[in-house]
N, CA, C and O atoms as a printed pandas DataFrame, in Angstrom:
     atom_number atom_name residue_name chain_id  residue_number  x_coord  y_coord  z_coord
0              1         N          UNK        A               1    6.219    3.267   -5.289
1              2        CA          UNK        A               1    5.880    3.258   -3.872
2              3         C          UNK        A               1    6.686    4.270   -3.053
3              4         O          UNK        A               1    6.110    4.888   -2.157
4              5         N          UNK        A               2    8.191    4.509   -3.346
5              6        CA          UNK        A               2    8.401    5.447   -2.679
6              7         C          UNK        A               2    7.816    6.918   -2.385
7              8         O          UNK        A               2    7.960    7.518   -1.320
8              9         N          UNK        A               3    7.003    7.483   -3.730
9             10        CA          UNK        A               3    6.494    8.740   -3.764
10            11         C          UNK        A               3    5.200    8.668   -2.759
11            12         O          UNK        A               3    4.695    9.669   -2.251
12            13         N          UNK        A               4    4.750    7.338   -2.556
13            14        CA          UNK        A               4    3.718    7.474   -1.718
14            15         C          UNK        A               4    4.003    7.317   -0.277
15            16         O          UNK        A               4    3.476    7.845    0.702
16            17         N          UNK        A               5    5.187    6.266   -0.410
17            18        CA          UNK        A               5    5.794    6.474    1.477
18            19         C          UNK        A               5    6.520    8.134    1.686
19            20         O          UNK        A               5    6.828    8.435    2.839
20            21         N          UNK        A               6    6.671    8.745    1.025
21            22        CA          UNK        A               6    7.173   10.497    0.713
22            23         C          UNK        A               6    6.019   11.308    1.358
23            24         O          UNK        A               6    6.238   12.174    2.205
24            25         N          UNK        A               7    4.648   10.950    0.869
25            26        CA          UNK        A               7    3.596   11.720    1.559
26            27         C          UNK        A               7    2.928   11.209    2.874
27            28         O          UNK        A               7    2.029   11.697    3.560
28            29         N          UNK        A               8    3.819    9.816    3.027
29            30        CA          UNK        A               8    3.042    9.369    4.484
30            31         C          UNK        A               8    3.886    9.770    5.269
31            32         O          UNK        A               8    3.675    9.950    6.468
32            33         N          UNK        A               9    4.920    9.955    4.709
33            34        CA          UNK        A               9    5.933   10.659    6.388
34            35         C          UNK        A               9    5.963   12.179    6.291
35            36         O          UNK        A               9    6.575   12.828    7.140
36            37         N          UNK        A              10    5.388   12.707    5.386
37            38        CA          UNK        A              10    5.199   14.080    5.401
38            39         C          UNK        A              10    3.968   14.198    5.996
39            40         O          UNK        A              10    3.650   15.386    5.944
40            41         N          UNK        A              11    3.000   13.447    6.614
41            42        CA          UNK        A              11    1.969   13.545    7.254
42            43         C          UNK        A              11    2.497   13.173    8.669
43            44         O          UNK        A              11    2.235   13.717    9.741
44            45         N          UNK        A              12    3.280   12.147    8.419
45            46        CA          UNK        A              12    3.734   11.823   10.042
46            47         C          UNK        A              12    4.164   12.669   10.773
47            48         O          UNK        A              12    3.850   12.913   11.938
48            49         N          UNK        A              13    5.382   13.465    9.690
49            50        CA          UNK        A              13    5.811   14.707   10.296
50            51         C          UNK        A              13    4.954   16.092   10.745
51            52         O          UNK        A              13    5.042   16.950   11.623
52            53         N          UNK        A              14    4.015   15.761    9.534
53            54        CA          UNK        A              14    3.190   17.479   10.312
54            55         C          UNK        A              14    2.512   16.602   11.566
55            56         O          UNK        A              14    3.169   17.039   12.511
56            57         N          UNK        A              15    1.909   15.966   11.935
57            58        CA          UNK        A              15    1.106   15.124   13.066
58            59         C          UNK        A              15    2.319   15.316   14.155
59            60         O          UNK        A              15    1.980   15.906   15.182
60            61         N          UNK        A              16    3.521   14.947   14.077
61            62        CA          UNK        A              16    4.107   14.827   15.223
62            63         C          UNK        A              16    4.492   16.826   15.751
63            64         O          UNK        A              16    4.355   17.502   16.771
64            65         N          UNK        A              17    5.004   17.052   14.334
65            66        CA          UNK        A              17    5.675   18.441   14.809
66            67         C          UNK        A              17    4.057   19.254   15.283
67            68         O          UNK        A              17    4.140   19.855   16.355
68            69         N          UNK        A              18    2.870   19.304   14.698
69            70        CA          UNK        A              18    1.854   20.213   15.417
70            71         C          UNK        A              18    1.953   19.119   16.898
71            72         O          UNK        A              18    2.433   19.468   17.976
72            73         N          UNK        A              19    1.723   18.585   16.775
73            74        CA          UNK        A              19    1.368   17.791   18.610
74            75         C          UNK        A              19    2.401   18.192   19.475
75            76         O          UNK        A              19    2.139   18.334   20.669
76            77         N          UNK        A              20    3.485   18.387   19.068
77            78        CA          UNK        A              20    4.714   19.040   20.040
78            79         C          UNK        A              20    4.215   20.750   20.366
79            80         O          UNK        A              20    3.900   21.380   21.375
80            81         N          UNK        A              21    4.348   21.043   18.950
81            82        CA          UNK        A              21    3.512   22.720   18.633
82            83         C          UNK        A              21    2.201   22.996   20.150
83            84         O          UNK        A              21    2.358   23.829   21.042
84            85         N          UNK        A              22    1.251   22.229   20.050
85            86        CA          UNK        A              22    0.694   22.084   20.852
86            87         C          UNK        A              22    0.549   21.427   22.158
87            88         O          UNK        A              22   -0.423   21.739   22.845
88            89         N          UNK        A              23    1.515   20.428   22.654
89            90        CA          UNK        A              23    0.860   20.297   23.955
90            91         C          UNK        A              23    3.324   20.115   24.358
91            92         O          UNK        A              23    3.710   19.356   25.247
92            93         N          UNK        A              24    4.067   20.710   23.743
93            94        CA          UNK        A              24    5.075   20.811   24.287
94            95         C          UNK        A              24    5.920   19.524   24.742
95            96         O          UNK        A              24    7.070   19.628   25.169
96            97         N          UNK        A              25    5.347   18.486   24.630
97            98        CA          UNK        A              25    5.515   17.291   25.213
98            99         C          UNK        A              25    6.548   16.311   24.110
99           100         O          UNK        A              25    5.937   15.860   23.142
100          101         N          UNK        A              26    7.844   16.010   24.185
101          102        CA          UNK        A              26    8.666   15.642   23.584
102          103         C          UNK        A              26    8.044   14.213   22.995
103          104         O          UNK        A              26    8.624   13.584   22.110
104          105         N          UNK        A              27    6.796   13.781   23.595
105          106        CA          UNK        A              27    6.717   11.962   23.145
106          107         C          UNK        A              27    5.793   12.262   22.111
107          108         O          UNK        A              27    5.300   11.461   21.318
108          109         N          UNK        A              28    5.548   13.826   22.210
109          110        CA          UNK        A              28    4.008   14.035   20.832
110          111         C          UNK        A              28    5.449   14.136   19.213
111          112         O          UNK        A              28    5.246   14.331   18.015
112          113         N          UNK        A              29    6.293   13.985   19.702
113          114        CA          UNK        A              29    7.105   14.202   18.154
114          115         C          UNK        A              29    7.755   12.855   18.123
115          116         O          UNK        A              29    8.829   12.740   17.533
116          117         N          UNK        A              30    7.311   12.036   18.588
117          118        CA          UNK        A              30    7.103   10.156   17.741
118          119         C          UNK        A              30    7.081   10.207   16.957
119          120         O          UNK        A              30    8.088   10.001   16.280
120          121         N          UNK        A              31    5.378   10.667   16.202
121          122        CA          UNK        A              31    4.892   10.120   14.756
122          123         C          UNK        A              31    5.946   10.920   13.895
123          124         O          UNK        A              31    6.238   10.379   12.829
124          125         N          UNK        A              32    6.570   12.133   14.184
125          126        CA          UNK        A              32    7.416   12.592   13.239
126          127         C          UNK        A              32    8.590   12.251   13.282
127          128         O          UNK        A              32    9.236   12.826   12.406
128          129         N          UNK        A              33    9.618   11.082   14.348
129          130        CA          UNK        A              33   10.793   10.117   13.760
130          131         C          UNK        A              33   10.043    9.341   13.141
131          132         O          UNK        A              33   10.463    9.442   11.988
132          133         N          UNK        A              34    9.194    8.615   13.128
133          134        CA          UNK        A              34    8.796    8.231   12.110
134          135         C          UNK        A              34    8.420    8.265   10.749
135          136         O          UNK        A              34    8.095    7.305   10.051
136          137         N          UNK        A              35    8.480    9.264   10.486
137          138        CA          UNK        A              35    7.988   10.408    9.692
138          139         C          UNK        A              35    9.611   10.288    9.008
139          140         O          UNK        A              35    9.900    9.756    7.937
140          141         N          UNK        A              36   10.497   10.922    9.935
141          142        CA          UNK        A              36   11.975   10.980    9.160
142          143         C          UNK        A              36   12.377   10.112    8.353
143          144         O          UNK        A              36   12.871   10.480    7.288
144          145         N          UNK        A              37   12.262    8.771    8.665
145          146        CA          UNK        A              37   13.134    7.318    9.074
146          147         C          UNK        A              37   12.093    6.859    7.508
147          148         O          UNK        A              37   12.556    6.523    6.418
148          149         N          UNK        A              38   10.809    6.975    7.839
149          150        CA          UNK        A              38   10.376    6.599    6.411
150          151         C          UNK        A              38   11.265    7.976    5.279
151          152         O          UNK        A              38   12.021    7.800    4.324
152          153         N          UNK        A              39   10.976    8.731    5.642
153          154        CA          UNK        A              39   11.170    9.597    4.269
154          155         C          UNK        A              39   12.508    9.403    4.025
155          156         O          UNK        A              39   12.714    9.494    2.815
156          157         N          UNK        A              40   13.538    9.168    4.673
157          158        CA          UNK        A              40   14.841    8.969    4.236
158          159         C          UNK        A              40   14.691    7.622    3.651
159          160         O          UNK        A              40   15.235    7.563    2.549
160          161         N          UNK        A              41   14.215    6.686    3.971
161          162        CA          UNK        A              41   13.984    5.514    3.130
162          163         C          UNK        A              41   13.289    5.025    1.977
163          164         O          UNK        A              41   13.235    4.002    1.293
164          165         N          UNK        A              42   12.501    6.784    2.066
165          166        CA          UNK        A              42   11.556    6.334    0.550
166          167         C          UNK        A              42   12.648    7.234   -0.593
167          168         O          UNK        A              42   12.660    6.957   -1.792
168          169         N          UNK        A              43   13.558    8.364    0.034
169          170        CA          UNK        A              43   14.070    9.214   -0.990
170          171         C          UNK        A              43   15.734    7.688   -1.676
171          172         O          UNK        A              43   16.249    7.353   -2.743
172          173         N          UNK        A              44   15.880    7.273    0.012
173          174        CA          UNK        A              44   17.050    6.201   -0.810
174          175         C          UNK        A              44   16.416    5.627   -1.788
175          176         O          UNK        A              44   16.874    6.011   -2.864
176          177         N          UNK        A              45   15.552    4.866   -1.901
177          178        CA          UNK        A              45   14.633    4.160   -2.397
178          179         C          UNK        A              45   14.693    4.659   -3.463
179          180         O          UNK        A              45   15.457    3.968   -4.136
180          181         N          UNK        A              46   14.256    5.629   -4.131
181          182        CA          UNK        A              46   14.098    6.366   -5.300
182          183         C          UNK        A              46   15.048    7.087   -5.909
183          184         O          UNK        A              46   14.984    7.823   -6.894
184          185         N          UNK        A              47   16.545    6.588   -4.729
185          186        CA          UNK        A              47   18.264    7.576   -5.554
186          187         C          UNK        A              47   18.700    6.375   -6.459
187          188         O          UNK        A              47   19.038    6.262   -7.638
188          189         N          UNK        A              48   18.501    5.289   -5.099
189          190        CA          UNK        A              48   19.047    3.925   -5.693
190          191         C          UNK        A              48   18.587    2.884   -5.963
191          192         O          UNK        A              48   18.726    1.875   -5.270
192          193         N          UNK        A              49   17.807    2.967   -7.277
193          194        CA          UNK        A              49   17.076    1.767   -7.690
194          195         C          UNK        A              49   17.349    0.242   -7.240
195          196         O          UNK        A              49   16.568   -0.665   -6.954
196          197         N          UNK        A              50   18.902    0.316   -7.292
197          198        CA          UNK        A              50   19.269   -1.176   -7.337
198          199         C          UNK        A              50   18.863   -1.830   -5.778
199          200         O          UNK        A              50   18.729   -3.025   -5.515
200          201         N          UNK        A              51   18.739   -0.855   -4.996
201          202        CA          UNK        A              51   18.156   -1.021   -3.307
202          203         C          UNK        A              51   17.052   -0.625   -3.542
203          204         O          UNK        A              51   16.721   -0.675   -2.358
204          205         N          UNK        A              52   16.142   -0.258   -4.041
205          206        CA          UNK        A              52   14.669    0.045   -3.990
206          207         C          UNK        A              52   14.026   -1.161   -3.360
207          208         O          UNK        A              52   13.852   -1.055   -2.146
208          209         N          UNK        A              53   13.669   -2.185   -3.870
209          210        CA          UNK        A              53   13.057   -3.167   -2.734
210          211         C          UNK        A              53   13.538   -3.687   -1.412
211          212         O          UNK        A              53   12.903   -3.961   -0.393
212          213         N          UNK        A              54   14.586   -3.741   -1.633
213          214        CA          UNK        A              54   15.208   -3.969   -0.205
214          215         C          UNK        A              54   14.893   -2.786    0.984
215          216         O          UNK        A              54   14.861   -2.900    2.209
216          217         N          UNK        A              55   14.686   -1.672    0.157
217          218        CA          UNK        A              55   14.750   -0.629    1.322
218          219         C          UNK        A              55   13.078   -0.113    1.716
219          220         O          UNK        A              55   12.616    0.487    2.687
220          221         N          UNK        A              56   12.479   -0.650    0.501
221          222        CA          UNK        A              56   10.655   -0.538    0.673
222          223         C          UNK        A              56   10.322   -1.629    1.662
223          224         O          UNK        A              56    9.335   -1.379    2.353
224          225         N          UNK        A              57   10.883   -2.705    1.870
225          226        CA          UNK        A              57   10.909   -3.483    2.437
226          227         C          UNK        A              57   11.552   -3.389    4.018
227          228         O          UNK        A              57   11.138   -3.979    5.016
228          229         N          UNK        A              58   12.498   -2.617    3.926
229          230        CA          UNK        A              58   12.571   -1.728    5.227
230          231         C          UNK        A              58   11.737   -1.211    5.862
231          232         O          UNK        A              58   11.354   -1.410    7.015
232          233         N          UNK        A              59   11.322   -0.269    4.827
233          234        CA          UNK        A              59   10.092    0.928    5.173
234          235         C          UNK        A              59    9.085    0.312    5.780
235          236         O          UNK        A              59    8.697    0.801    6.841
236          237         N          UNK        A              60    8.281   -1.162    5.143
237          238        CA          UNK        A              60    7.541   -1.663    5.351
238          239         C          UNK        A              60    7.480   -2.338    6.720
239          240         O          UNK        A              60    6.406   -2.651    7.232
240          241         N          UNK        A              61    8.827   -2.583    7.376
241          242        CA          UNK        A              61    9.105   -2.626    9.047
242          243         C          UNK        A              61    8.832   -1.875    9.516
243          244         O          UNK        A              61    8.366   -2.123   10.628
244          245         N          UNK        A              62    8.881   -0.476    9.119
245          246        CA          UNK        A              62    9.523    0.768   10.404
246          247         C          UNK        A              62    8.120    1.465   10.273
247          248         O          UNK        A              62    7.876    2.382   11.056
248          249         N          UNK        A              63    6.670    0.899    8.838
249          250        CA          UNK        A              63    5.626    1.650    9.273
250          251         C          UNK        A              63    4.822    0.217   10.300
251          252         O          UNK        A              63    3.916    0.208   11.133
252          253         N          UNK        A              64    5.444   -0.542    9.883
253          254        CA          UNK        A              64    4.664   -2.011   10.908
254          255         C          UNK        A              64    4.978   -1.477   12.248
255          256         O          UNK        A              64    4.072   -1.437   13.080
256          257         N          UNK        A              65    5.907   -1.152   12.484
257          258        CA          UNK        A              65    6.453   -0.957   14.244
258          259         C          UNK        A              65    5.655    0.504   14.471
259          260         O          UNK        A              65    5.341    0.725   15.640
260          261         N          UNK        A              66    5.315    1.466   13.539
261          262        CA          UNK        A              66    4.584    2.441   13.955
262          263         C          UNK        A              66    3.319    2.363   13.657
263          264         O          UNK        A              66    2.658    3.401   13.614
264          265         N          UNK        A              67    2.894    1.463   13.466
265          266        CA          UNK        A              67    1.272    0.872   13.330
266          267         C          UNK        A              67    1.188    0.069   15.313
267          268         O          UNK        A              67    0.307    0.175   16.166
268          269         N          UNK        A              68    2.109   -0.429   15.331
269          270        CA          UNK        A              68    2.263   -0.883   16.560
270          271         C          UNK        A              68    2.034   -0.638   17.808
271          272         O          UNK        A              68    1.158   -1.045   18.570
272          273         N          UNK        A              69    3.364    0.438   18.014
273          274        CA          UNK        A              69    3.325    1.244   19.373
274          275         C          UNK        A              69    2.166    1.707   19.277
275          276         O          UNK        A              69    1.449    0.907   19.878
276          277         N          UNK        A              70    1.344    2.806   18.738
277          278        CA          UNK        A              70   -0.230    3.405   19.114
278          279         C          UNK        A              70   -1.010    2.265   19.366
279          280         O          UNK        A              70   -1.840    2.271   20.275
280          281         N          UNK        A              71   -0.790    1.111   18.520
281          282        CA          UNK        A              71   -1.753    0.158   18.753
282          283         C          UNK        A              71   -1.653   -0.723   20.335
283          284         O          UNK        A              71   -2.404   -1.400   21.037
284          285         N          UNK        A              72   -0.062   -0.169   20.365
285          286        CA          UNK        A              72   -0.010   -1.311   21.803
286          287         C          UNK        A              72   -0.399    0.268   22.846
287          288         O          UNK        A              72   -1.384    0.314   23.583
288          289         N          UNK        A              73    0.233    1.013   22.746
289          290        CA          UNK        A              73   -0.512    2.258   24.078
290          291         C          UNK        A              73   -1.748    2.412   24.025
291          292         O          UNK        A              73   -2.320    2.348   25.113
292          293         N          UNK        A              74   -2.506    2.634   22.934
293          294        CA          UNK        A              74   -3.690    2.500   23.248
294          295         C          UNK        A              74   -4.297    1.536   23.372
295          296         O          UNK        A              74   -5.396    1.969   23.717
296          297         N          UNK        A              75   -4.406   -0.070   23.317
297          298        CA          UNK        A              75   -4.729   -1.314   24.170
298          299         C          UNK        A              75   -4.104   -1.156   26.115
299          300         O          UNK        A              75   -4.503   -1.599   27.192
300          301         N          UNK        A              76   -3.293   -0.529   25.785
301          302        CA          UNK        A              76   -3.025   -0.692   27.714
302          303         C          UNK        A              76   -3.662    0.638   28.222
303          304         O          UNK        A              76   -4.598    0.428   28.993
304          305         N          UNK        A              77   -3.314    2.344   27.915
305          306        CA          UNK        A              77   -3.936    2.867   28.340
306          307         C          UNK        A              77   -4.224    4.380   27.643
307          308         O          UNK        A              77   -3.684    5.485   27.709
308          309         N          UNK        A              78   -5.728    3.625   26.730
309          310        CA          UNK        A              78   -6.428    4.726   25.978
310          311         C          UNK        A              78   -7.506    5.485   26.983
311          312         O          UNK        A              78   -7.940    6.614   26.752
312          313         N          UNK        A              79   -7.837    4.757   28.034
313          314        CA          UNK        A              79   -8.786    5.547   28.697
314          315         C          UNK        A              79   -8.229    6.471   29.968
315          316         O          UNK        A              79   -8.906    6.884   30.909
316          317         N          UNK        A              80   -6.981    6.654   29.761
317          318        CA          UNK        A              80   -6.262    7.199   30.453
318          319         C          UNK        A              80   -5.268    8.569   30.137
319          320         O          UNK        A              80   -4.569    9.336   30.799
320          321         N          UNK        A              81   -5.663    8.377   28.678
321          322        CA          UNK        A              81   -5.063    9.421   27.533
322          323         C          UNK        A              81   -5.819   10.580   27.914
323          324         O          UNK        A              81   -6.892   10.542   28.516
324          325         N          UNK        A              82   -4.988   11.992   27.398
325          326        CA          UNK        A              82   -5.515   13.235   27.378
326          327         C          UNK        A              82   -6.034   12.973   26.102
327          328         O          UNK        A              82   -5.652   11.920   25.591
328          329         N          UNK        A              83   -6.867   13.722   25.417
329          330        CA          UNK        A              83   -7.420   13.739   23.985
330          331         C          UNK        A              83   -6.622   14.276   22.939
331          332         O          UNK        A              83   -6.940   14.214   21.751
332          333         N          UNK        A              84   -5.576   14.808   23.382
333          334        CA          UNK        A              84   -4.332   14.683   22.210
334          335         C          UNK        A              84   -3.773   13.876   22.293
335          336         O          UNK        A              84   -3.243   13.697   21.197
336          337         N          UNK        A              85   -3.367   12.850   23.242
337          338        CA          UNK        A              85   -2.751   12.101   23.066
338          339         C          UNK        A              85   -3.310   10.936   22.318
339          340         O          UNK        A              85   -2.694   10.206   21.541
340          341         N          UNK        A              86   -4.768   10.859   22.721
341          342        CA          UNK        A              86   -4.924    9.758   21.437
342          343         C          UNK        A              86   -5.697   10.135   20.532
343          344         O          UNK        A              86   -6.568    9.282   20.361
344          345         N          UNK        A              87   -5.863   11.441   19.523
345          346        CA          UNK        A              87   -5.432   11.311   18.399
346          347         C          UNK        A              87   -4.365   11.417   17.657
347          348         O          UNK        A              87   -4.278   11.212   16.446
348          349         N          UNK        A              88   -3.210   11.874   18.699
349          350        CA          UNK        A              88   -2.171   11.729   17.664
350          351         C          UNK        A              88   -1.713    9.918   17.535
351          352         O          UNK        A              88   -1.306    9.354   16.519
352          353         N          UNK        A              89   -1.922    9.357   18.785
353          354        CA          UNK        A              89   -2.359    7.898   18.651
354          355         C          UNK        A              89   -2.825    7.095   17.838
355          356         O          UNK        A              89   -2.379    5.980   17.566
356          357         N          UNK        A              90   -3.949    7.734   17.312
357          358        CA          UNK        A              90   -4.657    7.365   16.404
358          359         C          UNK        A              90   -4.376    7.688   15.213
359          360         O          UNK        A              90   -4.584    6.873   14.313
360          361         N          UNK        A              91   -3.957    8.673   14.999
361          362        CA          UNK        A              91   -3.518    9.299   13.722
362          363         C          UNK        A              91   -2.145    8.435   13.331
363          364         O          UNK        A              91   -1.874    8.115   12.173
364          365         N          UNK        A              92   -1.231    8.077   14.622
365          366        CA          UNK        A              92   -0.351    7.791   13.924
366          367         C          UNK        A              92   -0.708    6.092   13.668
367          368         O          UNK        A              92    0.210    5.590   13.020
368          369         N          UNK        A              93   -1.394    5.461   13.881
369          370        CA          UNK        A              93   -1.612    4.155   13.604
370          371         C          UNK        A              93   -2.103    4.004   12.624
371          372         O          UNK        A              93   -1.733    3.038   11.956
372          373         N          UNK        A              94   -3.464    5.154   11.950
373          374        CA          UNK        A              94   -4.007    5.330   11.030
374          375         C          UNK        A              94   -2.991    5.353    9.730
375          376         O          UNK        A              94   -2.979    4.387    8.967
376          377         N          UNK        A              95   -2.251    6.345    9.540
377          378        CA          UNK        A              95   -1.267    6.721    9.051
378          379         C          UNK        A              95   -0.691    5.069    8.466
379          380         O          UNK        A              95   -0.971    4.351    7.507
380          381         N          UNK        A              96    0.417    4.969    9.854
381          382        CA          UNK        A              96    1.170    3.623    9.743
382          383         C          UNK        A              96    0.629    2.772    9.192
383          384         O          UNK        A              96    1.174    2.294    8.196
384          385         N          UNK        A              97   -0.836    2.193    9.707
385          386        CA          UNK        A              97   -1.626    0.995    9.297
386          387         C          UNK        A              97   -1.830    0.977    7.390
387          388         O          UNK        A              97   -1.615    0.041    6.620
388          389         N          UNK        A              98   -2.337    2.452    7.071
389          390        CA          UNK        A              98   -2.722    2.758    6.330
390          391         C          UNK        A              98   -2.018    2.451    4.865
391          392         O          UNK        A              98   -2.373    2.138    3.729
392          393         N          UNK        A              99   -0.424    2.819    5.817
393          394        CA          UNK        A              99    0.944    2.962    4.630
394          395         C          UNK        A              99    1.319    1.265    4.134
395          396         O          UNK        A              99    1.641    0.830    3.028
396          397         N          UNK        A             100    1.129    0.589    5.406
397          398        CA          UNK        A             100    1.312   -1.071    5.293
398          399         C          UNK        A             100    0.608   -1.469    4.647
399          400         O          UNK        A             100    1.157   -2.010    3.687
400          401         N          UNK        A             101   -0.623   -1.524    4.618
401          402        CA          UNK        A             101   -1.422   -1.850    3.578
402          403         C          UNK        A             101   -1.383   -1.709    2.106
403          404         O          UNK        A             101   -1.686   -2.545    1.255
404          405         N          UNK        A             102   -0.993   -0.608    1.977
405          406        CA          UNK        A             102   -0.730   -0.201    0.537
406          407         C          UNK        A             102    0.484   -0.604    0.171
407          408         O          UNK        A             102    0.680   -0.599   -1.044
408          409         N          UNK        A             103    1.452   -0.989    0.929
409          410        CA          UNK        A             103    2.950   -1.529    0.778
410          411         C          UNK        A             103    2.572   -2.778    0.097
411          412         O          UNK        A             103    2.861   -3.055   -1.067
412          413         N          UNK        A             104    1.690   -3.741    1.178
413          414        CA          UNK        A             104    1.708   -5.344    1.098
414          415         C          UNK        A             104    1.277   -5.297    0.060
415          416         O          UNK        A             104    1.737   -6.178   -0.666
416          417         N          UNK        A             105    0.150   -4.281   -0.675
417          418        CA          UNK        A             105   -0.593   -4.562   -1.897
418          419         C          UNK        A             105    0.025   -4.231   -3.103
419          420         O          UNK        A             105   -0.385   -4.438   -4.245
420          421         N          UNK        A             106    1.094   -3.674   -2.715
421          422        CA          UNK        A             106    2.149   -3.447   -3.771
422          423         C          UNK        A             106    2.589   -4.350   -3.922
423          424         O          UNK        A             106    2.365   -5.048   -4.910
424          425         N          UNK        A             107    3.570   -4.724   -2.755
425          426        CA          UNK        A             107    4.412   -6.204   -3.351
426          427         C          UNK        A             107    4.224   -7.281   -3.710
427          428         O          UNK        A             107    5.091   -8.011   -4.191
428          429         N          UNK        A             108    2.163   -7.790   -3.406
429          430        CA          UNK        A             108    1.958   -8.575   -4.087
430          431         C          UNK        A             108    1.707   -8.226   -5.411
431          432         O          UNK        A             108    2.172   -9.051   -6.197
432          433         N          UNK        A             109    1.167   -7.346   -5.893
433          434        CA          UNK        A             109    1.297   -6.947   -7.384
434          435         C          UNK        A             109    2.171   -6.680   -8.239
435          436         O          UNK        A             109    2.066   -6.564   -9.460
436          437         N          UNK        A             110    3.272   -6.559   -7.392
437          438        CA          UNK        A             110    5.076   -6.595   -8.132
438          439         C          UNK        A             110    5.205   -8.364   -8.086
439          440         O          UNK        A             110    5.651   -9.002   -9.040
440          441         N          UNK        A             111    4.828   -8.865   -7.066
441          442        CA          UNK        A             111    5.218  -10.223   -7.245
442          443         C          UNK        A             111    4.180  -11.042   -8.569
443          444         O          UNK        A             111    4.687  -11.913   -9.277
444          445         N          UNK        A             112    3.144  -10.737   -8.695
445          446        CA          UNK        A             112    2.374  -11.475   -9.626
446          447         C          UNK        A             112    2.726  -10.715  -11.067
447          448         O          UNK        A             112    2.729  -11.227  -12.187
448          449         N          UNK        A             113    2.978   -9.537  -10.751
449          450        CA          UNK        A             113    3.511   -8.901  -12.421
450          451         C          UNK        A             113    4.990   -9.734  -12.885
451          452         O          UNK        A             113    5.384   -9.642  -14.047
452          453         N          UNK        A             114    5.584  -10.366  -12.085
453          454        CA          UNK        A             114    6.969  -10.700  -12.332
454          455         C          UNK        A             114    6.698  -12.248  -12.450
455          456         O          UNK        A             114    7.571  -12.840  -13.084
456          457         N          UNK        A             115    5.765  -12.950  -12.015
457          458        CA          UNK        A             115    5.422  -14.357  -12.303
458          459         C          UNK        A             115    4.857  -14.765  -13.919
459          460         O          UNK        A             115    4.562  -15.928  -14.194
């Protein structure tokens, strides 16, 4: 799982760094702390086995909370967004949502392989 949280924050990161690239605006480089914060947690993850779940399990917070925020700005105000702002909105929830999913479906399949 870490190699795959590796390519979701390498997406987070290009999403946040082009949205800065383009509209200059310091809140368009979100999806890419996010982006950081996973990838440093998927590379621990994969230095130090003996923390590997504990820290996927991290990860699995910090893409929940970035599944979140887009999900909570755009419930209060998507119709109020410029059109970059919500796809990078979207992108980054997509992203986030996307990465959780595949997390949870991991750990239940680590949990039933170990039963």
């Amino acid at each position: 799982m870490p190699k795959t949280t590796l390519v979701f924050a390498a997406l987070l990161i290009v999403l946040g760094v082009g949205a800065f690239a383009v509209s200059s605006s310091n809140t368009a480089l979100l999806p890419a702390g996010f982006g950081v914060l996973l990838g440093a947690l998927a590379l621990l993850a994969d230095r130090l086995g003996g923390a590997r779940k504990a820290l996927m399990h991290v990860a699995a917070v910090v893409a929940l909370l970035g599944a979140l925020a887009p999900a909570a700005a755009l419930g209060i105000r998507a119709a109020a967004m410029s059109p970059l702002a919500l796809s990078v909105n979207l992108g980054m929830l997509a992203l986030c949502g996307g990465l959780l999913v595949l997390m949870v479906r991991s750990f239940i399949a680590a949990r039933r392989a170990a039963s």
